[in-house]
Every structure is written in structure tokens, then in C-alpha cells.
N, C-alpha and C positions, 0 to 999 in steps of 0.2 A: 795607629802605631806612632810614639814618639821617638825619635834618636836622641840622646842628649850627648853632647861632649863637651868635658869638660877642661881647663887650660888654666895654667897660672900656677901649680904646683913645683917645690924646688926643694933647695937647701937653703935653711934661713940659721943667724944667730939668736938666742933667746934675745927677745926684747923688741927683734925686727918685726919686718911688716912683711904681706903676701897678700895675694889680691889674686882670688880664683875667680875665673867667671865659667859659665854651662850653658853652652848654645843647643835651642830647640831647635828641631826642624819643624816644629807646630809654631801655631799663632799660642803665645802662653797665655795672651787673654782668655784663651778657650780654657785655662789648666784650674784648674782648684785652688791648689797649692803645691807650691814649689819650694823644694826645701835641701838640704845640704846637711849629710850623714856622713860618718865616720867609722873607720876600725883599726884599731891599732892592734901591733900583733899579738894573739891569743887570747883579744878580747871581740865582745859581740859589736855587731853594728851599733852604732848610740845617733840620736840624734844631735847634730847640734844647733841650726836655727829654720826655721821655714818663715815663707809671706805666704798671704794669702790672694787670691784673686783683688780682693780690696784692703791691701794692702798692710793687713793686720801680721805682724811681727810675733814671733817667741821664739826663745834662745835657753839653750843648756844654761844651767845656773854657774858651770864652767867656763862660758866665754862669757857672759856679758858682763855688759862694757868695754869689752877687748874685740869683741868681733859685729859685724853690720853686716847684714844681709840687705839685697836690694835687686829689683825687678825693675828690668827695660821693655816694656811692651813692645812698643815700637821694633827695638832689636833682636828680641825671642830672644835675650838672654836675662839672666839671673848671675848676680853675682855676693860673692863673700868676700867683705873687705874684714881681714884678720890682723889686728896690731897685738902689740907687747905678746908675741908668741913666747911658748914656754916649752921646754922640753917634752910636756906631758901632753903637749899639741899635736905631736910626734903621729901620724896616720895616713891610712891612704883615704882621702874624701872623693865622695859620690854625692854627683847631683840627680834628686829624685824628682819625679813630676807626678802627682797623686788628683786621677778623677775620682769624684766620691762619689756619684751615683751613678752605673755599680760602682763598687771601688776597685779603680785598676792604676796600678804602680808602674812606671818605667823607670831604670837605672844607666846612670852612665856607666862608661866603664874605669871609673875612678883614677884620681890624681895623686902622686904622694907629697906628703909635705913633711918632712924633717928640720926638726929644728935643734941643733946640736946645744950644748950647755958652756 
């Protein structure tokens, strides 16, 4: 069993910056991959960037360039550094931690992030 929680969500202007981080109560060395989802209202969960155990990166063709994922071994946490936010950034984000053999999923219980226009 993993806890995650996650911190750093708020009210931001378009353009600003926000800096979520998601504390494990596991070693994340141990995790797969660790990645950071979204939903805004009346839409489905979307991906938007995960790393991998070694350190391999992918991102919604939505944020990048504008958002950086990043894994602290050492601290069991995972963080999303998000610049130039835009209105349509607008959600509540959930940090996820995926073992893949079996495959089993843990979720936080998500942050919101608003970003007004």
C-alpha cells in the first residue's frame, strides 16, 4: 500500500507559476512510475506528464515546455513544476504511482489548481 499526498495547489493568474509536489510514504525507488493526472470539470481524467524509475520523462502535448516533472528519491516525493499556466490548466491534479508487474495503481486525493484569465 502506497499513501500519496499531494501539496502545492492554489489560485494562480494565466501566465503564473505553481509548483505541486506528492509525498510517498513508500521508498519511490521501489515505484515504476510516477506520474501526475488531471480532470477538469465534466471531463475524463487526462494524463499530463509521468518519470519513470530511470528517469525517462513524457508530457501531454498540452503542457510541454510549460510544465517539468521531477522525482526526489531520496525525499519520496515527485514534484510538477508548471509555468506560463493558462486558463485551460484549470483542474483538480492527482499524483499517481503505477507498479507494473502486476499493474497496481495508487492515487492521491488530488489538489486544485485554478488559474483565472
Amino acid at each position: 500500500q502506497v499513501q500519496l499526498v499531494e501539496s502545492g495547489g492554489g489560485l494562480v493568474q494565466a501566465g503564473g507559476s505553481l509548483r505541486l509536489s506528492c509525498a510517498a510514504s513508500a521508498n519511490i525507488f521501489s515505484i515504476d512510475i510516477m506520474g501526475w493526472y488531471r480532470q477538469a470539470p465534466g471531463k475524463q481524467r487526462e494524463l499530463v506528464a509521468l518519470i519513470t524509475r530511470g528517469g525517462t520523462t513524457n508530457y501531454a502535448d498540452s503542457v510541454k515546455g510549460r510544465f517539468t516533472i521531477s522525482r526526489d528519491n531520496a525525499k519520496n516525493t515527485v514534484c510538477l513544476q508548471m509555468n506560463s499556466l493558462k486558463p485551460e490548466d484549470t483542474a483538480v491534479y492527482y499524483c499517481n504511482a503505477r507498479f507494473t508487474l502486476p499493474t497496481i495503481n495508487y492515487w492521491g486525493q488530488g489538489t486544485q489548481v485554478t488559474v483565472s484569465s
